[in-house]
C-alpha positions in Angstrom: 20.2 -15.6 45.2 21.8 -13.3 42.2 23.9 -16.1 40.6 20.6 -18.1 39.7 19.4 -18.4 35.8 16.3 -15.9 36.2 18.1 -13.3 38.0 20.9 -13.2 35.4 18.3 -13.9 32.5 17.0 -10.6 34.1 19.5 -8.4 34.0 20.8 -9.4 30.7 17.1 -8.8 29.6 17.4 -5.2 30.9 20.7 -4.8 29.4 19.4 -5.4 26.4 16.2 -3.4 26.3 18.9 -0.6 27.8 20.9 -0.6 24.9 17.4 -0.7 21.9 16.4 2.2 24.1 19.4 4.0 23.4 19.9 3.2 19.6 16.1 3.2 18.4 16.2 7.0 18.2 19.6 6.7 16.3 17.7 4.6 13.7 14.9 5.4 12.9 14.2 9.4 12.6 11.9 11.1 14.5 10.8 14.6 15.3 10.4 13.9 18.8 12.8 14.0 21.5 14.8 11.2 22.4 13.4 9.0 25.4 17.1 8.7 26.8 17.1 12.7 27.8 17.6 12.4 31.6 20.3 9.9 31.4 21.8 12.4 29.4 21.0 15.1 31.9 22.2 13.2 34.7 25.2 12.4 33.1 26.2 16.4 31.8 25.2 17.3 35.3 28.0 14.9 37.1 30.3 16.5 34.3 29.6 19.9 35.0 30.0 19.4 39.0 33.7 17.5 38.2 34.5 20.5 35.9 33.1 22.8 38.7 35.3 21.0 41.3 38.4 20.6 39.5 41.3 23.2 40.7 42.8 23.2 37.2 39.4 24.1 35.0 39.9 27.1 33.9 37.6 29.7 34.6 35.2 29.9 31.6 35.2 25.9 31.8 33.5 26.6 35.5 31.4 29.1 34.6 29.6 27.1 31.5 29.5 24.8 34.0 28.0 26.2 36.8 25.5 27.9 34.1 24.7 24.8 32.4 24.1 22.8 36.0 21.8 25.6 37.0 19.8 25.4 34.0 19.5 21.2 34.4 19.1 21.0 37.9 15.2 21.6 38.2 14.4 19.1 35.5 17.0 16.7 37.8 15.5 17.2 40.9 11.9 17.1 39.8 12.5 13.6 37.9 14.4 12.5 41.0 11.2 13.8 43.3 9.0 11.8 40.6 11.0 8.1 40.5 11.2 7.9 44.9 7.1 9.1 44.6 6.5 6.3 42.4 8.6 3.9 44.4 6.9 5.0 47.5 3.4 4.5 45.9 4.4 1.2 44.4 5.4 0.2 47.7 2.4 1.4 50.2 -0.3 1.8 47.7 0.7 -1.1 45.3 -0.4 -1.2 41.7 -3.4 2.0 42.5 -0.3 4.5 42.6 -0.5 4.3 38.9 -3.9 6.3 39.0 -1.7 9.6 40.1 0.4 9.6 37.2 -2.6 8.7 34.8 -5.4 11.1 36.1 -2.8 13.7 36.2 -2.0 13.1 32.5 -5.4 13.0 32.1 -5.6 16.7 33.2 -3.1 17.9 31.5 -4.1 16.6 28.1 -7.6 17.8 28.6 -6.5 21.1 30.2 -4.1 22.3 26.8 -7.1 22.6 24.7 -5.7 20.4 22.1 -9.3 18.2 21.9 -11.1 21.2 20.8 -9.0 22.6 18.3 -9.4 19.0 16.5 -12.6 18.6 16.8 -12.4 22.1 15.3 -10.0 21.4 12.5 -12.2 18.3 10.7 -10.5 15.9 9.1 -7.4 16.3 7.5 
């Protein structure tokens, strides 16, 4: 029933945390990169295939295109790959499927070496 309170309570909700999402890293400076990146990607990449499509782009418009959609596609495909696996997990494994993700942070993180060189390093 999508006309009922909760549900539009809901998406209003996610409106909402849509839009802080997109202006925290506007306000308040960071070094890090912004958590919005893929939206971004996804967006420049639907750009870039209307600019590669279009009869009347000219021909350096398609080529930065083409260049610029080969260069984004990887990071697209591999985040797409990433959200249906965690959908898939969420819906045969339930809740668990959040181990992947975790242990294989947990890898990573003590794989780059990063823990020794501050226990090295002492404190600051």
């Amino acid at each position: 029933q999508p006309d009922t309170l909760p549900v539009v309570v809901a998406g209003v909700l996610g409106a909402f945390a849509m839009g802080v999402q997109n202006a925290h890293p506007r306000l308040i400076v960071r070094p890090a990169v912004p958590n919005t990146v893929m939206t971004g990607n996804v967006t420049q990449a639907i750009l870039d295939v209307v600019d590669m499509l279009h009869a009347g782009s000219p021909e350096s418009v398609r080529e930065a295109a083409r260049a610029r959609f080969a260069k984004m596609m990887p990071a697209i495909a591999a985040f797409a790959a990433g959200a249906i696996g965690g959908a898939l997990g969420l819906r045969y494994v339930g809740f668990w499927a959040l181990l992947v993700p975790a242990c294989a942070l947990a890898v990573l993180a003590w794989t780059t070496g990063e823990h020794e060189r501050a226990a090295t390093a002492g404190p600051a």
